[in-house]
Backbone as a ProteinNet text record, in pm:
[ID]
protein_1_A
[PRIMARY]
XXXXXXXXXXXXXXXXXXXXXXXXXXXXXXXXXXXXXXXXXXXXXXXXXXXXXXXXXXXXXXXXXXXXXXXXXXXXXXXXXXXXXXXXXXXXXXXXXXXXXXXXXXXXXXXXXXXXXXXXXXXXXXXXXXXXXXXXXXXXXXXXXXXXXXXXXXXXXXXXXXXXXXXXXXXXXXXXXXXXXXXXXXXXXXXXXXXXXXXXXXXXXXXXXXXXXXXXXXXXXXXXXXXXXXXXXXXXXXXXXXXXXXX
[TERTIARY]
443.3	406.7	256.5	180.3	77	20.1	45.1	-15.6	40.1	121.6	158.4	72.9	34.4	-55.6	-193.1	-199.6	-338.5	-342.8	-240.2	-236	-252.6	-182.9	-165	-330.9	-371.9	-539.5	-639.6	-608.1	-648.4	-631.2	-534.5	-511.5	-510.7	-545.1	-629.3	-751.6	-864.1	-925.5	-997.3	-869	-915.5	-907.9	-805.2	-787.9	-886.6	-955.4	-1088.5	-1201.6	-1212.6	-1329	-1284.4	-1195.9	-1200.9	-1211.5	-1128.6	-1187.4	-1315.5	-1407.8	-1506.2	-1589.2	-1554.7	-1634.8	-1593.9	-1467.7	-1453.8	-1530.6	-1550.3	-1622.1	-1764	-1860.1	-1952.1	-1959.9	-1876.8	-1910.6	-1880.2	-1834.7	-1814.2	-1925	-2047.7	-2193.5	-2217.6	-2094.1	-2146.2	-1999.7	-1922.4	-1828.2	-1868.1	-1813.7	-1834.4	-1717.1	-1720.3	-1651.8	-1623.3	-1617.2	-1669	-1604.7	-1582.8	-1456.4	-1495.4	-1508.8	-1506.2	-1405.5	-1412.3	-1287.6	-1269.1	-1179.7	-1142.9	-1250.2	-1351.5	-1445.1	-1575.6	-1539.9	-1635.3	-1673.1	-1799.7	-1836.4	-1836.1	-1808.5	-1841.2	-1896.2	-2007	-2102.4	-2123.8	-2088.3	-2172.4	-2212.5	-2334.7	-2437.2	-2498.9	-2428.5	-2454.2	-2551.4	-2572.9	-2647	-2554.3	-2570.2	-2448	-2377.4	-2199.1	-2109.2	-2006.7	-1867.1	-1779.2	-1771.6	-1711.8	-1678.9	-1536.1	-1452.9	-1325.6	-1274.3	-1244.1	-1148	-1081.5	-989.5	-817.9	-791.6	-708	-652	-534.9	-518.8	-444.3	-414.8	-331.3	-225.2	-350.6	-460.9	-555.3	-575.3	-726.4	-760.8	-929.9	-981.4	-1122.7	-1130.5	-1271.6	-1307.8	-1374.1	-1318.8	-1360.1	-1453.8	-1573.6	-1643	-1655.5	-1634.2	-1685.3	-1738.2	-1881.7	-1966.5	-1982.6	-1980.7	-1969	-2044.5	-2180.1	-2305.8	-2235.9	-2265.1	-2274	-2371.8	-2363	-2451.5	-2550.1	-2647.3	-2722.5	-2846.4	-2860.5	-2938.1	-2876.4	-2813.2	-2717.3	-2824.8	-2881.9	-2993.3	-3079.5	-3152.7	-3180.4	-3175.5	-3041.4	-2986.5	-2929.3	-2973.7	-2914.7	-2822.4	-2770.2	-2682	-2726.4	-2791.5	-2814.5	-2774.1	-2738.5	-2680.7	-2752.3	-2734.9	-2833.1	-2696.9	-2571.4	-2462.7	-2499.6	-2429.2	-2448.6	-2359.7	-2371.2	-2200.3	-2084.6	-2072	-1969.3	-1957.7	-2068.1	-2142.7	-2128.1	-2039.1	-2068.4	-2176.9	-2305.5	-2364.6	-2410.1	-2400.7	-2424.1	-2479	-2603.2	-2677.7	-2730.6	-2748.7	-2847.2	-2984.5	-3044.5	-3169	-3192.1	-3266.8	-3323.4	-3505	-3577.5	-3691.2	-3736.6	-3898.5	-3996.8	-3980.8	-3916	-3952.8	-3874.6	-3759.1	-3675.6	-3563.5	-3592	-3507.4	-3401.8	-3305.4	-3211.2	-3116.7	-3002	-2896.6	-2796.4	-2809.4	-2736.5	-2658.3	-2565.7	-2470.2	-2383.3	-2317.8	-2242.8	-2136.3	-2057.7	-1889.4	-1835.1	-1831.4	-1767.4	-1576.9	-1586.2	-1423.4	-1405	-1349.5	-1351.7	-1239.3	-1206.7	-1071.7	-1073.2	-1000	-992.6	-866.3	-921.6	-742.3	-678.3	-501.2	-490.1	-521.8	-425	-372.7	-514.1	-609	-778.4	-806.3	-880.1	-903	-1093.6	-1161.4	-1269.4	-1331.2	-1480.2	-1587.9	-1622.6	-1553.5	-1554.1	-1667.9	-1802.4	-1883	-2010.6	-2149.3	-2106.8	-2081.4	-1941.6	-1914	-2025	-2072.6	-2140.1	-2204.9	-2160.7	-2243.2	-2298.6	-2405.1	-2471.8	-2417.5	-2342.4	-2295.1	-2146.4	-2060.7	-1986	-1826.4	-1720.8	-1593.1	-1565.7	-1540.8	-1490.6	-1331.9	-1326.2	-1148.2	-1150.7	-1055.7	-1048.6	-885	-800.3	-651.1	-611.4	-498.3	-414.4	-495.8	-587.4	-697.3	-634.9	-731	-733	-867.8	-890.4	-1000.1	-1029.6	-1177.4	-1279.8	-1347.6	-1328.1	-1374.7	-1473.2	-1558.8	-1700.9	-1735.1	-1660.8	-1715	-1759.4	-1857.7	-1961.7	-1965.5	-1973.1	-2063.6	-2133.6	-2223.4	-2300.7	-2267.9	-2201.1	-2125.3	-2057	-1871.9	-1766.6	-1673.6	-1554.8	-1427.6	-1398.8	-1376.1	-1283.4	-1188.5	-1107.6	-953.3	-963.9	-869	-843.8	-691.9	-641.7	-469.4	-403.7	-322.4	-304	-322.5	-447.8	-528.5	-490.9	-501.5	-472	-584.4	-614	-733.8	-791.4	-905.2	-1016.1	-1068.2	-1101.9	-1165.5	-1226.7	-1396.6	-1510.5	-1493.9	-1484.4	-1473	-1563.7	-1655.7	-1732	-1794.5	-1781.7	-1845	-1888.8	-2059.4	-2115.4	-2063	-1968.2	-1951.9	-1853.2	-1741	-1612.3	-1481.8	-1340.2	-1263.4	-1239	-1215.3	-1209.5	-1034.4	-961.9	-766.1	-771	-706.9	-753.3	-569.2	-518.3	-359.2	-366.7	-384.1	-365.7	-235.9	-218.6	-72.3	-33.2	-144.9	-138.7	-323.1	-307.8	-386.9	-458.8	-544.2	-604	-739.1	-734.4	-867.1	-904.9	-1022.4	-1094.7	-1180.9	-1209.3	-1327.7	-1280.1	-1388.5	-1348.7	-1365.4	-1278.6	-1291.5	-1351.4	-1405.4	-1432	-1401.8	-1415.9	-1332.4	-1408.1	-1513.3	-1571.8	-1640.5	-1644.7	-1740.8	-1820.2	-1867.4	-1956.7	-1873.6	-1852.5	-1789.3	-1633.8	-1587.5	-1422.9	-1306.2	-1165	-1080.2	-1093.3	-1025.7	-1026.6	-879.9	-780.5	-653.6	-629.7	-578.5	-533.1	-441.9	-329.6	-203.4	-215.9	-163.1	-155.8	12.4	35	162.7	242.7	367.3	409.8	366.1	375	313.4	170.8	83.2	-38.6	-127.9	-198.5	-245.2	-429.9	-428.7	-553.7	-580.8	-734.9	-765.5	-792.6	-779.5	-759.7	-884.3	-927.8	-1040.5	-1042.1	-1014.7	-1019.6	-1086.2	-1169.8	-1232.5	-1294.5	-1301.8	-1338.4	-1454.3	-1533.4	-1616	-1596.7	-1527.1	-1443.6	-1318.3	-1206.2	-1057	-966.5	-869.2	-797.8	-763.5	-730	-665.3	-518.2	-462.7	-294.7	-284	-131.3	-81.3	13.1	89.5	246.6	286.4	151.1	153.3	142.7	169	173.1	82	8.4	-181.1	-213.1	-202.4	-284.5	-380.2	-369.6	-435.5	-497.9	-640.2	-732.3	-744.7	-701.9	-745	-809.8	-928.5	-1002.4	-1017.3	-967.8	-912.7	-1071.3	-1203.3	-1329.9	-1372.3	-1409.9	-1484.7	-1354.2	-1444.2	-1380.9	-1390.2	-1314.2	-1319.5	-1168.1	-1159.1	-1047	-1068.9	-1023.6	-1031.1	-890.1	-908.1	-744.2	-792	-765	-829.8	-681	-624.3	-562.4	-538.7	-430.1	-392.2	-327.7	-250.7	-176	-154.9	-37.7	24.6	-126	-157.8	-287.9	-427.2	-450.2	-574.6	-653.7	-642.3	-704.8	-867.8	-847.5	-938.9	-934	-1037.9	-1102.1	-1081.3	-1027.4	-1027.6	-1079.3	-1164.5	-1234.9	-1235.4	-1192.1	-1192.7	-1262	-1295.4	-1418.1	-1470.6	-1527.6	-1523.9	-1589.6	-1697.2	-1746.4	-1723.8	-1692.4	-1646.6	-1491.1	-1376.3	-1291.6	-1143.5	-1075.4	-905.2	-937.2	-863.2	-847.6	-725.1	-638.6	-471.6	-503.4	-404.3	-344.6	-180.2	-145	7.8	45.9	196.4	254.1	272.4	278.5	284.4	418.7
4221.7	4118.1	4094.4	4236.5	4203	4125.3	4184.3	4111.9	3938.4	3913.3	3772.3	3694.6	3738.8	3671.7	3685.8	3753.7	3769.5	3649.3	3688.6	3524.3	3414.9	3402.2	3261.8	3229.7	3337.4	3311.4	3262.1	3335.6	3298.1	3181.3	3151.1	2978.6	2899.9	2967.2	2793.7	2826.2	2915.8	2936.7	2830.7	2825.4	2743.3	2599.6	2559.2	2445.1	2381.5	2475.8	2424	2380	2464.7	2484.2	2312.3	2282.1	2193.1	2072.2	2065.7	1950.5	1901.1	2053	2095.2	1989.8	2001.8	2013.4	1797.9	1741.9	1650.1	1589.4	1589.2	1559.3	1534.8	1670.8	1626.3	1528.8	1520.4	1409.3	1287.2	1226.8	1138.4	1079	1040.6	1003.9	900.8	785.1	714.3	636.1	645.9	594.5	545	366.3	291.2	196.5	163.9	48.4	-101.4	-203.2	-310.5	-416.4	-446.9	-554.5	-717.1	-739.7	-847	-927.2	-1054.4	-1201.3	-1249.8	-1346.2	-1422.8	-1530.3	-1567	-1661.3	-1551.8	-1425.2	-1335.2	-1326.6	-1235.1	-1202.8	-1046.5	-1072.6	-879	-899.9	-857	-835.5	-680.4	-672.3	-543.6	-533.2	-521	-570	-353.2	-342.2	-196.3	-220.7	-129.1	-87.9	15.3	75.2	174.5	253.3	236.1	276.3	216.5	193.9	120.2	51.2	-47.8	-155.1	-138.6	-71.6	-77.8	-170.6	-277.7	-392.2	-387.9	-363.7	-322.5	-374.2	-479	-538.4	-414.8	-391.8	-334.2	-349.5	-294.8	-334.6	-308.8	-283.9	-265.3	-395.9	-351.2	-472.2	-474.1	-368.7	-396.4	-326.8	-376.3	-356.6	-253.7	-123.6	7.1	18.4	86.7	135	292.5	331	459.8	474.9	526.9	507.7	694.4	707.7	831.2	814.4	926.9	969.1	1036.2	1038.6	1094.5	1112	1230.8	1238	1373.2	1378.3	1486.6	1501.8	1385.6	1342.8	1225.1	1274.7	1160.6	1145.3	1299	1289	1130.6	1107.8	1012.1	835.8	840.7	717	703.2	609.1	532.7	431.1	412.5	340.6	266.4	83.3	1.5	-70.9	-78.2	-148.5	-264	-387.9	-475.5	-590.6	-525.4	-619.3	-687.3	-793	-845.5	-838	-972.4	-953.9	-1000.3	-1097.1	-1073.3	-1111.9	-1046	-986.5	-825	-841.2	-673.1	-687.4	-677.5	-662.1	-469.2	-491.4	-322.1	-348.1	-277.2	-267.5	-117.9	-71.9	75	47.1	196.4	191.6	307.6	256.9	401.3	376.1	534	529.9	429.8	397.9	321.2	395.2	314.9	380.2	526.7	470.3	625.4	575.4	736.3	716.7	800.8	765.3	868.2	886.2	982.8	1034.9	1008.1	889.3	856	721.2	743.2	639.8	625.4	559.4	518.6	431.4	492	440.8	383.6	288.4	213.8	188.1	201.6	184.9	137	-40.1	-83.4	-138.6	-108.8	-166.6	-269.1	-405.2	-531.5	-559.1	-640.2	-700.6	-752.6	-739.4	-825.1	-982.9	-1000	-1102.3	-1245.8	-1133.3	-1224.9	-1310.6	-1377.3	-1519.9	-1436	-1364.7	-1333.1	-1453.1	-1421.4	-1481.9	-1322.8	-1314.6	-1148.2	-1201.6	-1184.4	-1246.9	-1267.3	-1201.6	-1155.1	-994.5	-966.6	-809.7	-786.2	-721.5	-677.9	-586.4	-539.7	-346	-401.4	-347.1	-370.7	-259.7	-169.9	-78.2	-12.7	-46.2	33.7	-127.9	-31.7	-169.9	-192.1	-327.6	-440.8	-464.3	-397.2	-384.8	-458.4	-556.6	-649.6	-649.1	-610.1	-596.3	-685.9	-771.7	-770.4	-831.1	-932.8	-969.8	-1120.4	-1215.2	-1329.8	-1408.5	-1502.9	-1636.1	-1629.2	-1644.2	-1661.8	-1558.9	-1524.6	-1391.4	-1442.7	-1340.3	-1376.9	-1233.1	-1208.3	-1069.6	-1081.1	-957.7	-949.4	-824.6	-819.4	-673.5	-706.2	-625	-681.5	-561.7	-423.2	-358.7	-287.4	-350.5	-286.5	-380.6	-357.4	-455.9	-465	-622.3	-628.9	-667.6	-635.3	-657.2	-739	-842.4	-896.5	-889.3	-850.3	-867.8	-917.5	-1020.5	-1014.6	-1087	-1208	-1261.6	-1403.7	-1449.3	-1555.9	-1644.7	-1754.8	-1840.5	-1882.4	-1858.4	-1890.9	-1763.6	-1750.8	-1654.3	-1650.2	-1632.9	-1619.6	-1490.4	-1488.3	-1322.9	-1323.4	-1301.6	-1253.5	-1066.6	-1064.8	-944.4	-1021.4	-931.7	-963.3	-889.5	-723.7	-660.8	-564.5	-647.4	-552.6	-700.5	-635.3	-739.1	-782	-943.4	-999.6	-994.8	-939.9	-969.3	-1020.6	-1075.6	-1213.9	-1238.1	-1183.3	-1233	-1332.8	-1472.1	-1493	-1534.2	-1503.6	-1546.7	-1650.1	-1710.7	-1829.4	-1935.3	-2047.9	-2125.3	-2196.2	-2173.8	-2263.6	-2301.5	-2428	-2518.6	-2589.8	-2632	-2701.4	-2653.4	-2514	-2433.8	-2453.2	-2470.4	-2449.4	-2274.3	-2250.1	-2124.3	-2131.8	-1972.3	-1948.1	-1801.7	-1768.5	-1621.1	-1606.2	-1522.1	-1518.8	-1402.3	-1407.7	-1243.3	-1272.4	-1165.7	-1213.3	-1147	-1017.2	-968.5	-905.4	-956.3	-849.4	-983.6	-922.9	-1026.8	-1085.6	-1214.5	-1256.7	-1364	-1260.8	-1265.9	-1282.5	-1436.7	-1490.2	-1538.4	-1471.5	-1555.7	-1634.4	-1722	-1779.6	-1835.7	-1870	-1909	-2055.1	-2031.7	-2175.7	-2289.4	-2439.1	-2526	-2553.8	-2477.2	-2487.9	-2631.8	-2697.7	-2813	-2825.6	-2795.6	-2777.7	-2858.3	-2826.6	-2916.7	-2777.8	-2705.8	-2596.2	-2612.9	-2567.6	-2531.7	-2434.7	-2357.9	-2234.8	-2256	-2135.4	-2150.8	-2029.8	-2000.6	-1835.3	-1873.7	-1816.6	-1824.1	-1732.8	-1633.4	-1556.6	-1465.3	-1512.5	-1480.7	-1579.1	-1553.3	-1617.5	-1690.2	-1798.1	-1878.1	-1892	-1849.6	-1852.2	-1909.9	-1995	-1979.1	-2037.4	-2006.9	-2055.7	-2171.7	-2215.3	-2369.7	-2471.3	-2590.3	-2684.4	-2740.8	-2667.4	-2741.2	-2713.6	-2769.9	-2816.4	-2717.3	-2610.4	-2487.7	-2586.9	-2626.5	-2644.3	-2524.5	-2513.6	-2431.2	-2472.4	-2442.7	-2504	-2422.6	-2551.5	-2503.7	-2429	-2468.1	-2399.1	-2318.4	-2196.1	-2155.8	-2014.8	-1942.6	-1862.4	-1977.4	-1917.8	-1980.8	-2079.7	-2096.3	-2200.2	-2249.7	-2350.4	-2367	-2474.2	-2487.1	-2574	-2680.1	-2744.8	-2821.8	-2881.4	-2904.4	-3003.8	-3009.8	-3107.8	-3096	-3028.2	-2958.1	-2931.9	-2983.8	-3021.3	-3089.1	-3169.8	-3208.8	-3336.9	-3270.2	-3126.1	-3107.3	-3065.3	-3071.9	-3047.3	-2934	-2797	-2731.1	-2703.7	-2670.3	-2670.3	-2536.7	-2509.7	-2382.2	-2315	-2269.2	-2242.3	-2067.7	-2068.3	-1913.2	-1938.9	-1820	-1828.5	-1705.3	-1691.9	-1559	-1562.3	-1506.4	-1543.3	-1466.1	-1334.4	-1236.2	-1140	-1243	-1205.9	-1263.8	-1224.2	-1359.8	-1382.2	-1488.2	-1572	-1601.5	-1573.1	-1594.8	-1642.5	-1727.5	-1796.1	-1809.9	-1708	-1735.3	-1749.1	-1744.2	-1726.7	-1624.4	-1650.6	-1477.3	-1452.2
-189.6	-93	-93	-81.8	-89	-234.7	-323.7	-490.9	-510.4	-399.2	-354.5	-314.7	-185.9	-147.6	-163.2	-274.9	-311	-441.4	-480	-617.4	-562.6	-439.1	-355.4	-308.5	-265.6	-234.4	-358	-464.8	-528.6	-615.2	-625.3	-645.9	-574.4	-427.5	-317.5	-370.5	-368.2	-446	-524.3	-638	-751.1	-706.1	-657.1	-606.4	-525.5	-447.1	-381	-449.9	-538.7	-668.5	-734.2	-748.7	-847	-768.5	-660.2	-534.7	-516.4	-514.6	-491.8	-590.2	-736.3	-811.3	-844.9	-839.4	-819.7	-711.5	-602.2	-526.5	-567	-621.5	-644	-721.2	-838.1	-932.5	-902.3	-787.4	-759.1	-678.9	-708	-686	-591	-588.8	-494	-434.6	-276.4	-247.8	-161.8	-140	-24.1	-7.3	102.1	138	208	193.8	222.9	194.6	400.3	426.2	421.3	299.1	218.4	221.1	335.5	339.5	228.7	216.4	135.9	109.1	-39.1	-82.2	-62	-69.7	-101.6	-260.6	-266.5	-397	-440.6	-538.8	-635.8	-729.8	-753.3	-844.6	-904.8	-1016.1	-1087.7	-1204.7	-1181	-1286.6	-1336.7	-1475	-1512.6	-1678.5	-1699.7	-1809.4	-1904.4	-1866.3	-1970.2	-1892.6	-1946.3	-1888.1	-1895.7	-1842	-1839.4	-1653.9	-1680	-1501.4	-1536.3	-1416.5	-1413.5	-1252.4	-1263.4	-1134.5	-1128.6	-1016.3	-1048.2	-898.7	-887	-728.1	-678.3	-547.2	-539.8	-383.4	-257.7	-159.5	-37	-71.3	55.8	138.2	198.6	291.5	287	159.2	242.9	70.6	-13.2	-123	-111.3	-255.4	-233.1	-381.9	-382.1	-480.6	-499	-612	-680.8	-819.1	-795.6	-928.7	-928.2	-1080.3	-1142.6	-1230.9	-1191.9	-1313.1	-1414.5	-1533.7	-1680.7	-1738.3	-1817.1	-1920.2	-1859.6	-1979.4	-1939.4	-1860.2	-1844.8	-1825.9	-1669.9	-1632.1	-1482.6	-1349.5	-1328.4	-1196.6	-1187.5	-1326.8	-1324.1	-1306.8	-1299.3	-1282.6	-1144.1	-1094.7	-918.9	-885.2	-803.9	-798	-728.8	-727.2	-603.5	-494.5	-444.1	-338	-253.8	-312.4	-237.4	-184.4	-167.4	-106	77.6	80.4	228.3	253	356.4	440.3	417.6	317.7	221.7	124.5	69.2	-132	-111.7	-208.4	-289.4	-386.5	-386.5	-533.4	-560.3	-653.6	-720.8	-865.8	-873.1	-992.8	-991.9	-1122.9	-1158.3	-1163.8	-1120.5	-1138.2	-1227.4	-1336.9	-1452.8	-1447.3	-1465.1	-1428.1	-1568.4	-1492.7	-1605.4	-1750.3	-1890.5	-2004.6	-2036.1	-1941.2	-1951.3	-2115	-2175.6	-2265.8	-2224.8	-2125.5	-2117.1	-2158.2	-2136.5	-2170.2	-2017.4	-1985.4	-1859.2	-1792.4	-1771.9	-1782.7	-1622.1	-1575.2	-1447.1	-1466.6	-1433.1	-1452.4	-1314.3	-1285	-1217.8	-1165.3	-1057.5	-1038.5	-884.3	-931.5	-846.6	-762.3	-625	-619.4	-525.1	-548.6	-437.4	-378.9	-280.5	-226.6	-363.7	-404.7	-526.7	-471.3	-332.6	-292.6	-241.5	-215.2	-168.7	-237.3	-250.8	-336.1	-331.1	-472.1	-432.1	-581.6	-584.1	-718.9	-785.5	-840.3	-882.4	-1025.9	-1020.9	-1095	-1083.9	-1127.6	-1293.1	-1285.3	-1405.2	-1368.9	-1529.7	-1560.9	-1681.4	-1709	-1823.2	-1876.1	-1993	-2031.7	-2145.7	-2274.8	-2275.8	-2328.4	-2240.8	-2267.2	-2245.3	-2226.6	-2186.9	-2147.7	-1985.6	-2000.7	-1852.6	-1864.6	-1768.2	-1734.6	-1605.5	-1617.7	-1454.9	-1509.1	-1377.8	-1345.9	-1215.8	-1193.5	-1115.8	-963.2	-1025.7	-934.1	-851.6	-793.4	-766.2	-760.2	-807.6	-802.2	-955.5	-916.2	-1024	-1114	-1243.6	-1311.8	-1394.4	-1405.2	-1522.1	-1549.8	-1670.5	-1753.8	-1803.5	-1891.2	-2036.5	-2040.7	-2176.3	-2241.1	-2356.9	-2382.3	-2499.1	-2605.5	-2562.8	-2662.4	-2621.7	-2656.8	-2597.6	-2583.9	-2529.5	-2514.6	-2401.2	-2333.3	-2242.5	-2233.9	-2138.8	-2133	-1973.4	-1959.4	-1837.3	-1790.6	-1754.3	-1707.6	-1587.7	-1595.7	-1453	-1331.2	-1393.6	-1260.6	-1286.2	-1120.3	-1078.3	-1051.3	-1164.5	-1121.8	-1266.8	-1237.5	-1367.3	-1449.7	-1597.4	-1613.8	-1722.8	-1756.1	-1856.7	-1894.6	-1998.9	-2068	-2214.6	-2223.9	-2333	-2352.2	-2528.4	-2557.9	-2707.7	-2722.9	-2817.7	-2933.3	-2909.4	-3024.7	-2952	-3013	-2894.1	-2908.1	-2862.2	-2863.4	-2727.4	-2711.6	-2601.7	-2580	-2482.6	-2462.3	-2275.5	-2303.1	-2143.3	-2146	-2044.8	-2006.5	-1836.4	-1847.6	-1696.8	-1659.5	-1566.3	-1496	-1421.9	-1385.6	-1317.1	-1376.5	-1407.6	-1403.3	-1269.5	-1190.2	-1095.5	-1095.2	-1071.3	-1040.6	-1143.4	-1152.3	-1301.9	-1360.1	-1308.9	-1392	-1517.4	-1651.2	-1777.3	-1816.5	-1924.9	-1973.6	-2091.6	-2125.5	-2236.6	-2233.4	-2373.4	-2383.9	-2594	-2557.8	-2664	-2735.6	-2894.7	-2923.1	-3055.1	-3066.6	-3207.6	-3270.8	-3267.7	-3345.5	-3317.8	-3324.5	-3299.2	-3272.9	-3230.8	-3206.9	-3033.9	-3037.9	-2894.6	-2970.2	-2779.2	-2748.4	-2647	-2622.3	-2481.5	-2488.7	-2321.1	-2333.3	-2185.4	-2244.6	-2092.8	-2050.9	-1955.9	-1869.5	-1962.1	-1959	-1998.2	-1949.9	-2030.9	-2030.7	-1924.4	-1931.1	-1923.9	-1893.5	-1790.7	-1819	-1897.3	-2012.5	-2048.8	-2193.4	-2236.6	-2350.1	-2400.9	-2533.7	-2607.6	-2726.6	-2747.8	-2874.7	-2908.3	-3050.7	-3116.7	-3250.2	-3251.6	-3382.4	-3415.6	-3560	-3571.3	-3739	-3726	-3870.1	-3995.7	-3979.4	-4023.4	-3986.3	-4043.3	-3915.7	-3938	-3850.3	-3863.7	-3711.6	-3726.2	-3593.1	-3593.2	-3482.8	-3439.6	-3300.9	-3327.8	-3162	-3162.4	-3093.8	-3023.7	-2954.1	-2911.9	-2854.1	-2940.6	-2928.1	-3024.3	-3049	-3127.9	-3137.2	-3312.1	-3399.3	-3511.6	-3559.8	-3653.6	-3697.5	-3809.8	-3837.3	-3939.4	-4109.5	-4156.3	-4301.6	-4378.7	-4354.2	-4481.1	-4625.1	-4694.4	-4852.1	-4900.7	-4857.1	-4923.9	-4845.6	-4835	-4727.5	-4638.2	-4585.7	-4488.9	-4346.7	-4215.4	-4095.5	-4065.7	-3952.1	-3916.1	-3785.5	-3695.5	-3628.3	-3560.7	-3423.6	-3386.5	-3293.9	-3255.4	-3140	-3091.7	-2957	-2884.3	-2726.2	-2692.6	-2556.6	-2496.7	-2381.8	-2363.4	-2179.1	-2183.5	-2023.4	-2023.2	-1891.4	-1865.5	-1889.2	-1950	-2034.7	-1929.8	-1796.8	-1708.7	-1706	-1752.1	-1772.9	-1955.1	-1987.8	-2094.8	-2152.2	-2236.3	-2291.8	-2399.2	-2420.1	-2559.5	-2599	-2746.1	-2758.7	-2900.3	-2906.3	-3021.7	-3090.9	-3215.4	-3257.1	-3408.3	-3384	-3515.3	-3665.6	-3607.9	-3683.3	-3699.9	-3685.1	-3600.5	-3602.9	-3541.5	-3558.9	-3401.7	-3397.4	-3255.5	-3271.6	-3147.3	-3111.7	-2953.7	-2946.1	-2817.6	-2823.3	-2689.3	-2727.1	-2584	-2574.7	-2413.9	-2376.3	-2263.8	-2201.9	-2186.1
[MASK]
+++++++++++++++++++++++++++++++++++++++++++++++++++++++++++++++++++++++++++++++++++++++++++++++++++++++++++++++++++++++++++++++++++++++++++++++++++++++++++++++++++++++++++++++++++++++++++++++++++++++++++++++++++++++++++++++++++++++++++++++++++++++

């Protein structure tokens, strides 16, 4: 009995220790009850931005230091009253070894301007959102899934995959990279004007739009309508295949 509950102690023990030790690394948690025609902004340097909608009521942040160098890097907070903005701070001329990972969660059902989300190094994951999206990375991939509205998705060196589920408003899109593939599906009959074009790659899609091959030369491109053309769709890729299909 006794060598029982001495194991049992010692595996709350551990269990504390690791709570313990989760906790610390979890550098910065807030929360912030952000209406509907609010903004989220996160503007990072190196690391990954993770957006994920989910059954709450009030927008939650957790940023996680890395590296060996993590002491050095801050997390900013210059949000109002209903702006989330969040940016890092690294010292003057720092060459560090330090990075901040982002994980963000929203109402799905809110209508927010989730924009601009962007890491200069690392990937932009936006899930299961609503409104207006404007991602970037300048090295890394994003993925979009899920969202209801409009959505800008660029990476300079990384693949762009963009699934929306619903089309709204007249924002035009773009969905673009220098280097890698860019893959968007969107909803049956769609009301948009479509442009695809790649400088090396290939162009595909399932909708009824006119694939260009040019007999000299690498590159392809597609151009047409689809339903009354309403928003503008452009995918693009200079180093890369470009697909548009249904979801």
């Amino acid at each position: 009995m006794r060598k029982a509950l001495l194991r049992f102690m010692f595996a709350s023990l551990l269990v504390c220790a690791a709570l313990a030790v989760q906790v610390s690394a979890q550098d910065f948690q807030k929360s912030y009850p952000i209406t509907a025609g609010g903004s989220v902004s996160i503007q990072n340097v190196s690391g990954n931005v993770q957006i994920i909608g989910y059954g709450g009521e009030s927008v939650t942040v957790a940023a996680y230091k890395e590296g060996r160098d993590r002491e050095m890097v801050e997390v900013e907070d210059r949000s109002s009253a209903n702006s989330v903005r969040l940016g890092v701070r690294y010292p003057r001329n720092c060459n560090c070894d330090a990075s901040i990972r982002f994980e963000v969660r929203v109402p799905r059902a809110v209508r927010y301007q989730i924009s601009p989300v962007q890491t200069a190094s690392g990937n932009v994951e936006v899930r299961d959102v609503t409104g207006e999206v404007r991602v970037s990375t300048a090295s890394g991939n994003v993925l979009v899934s899920g969202v209801s509205g409009s959505v800008n998705a660029q990476s300079a060196s990384g693949n762009v995959d963009v699934e929306l589920t619903r089309l709204e408003g007249a924002e035009n899109m773009k969905f673009s990279t220098a280097s890698g593939d860019v893959n968007v599906k969107l909803p049956d009959n769609p009301d948009a004007y479509v442009s695809m074009s790649t400088a090396s790659g290939s162009v595909r899609t399932d909708f009824p739009i006119e694939v260009d091959r040019r007999e000299h030369g690498p590159g392809q491109s597609a151009r047409g309508q689809l339903g009354n053309g309403t928003v503008r769709v452009t995918l693009s890729s200079a180093s890369g295949n470009v697909t548009l299909s249904r979801l």
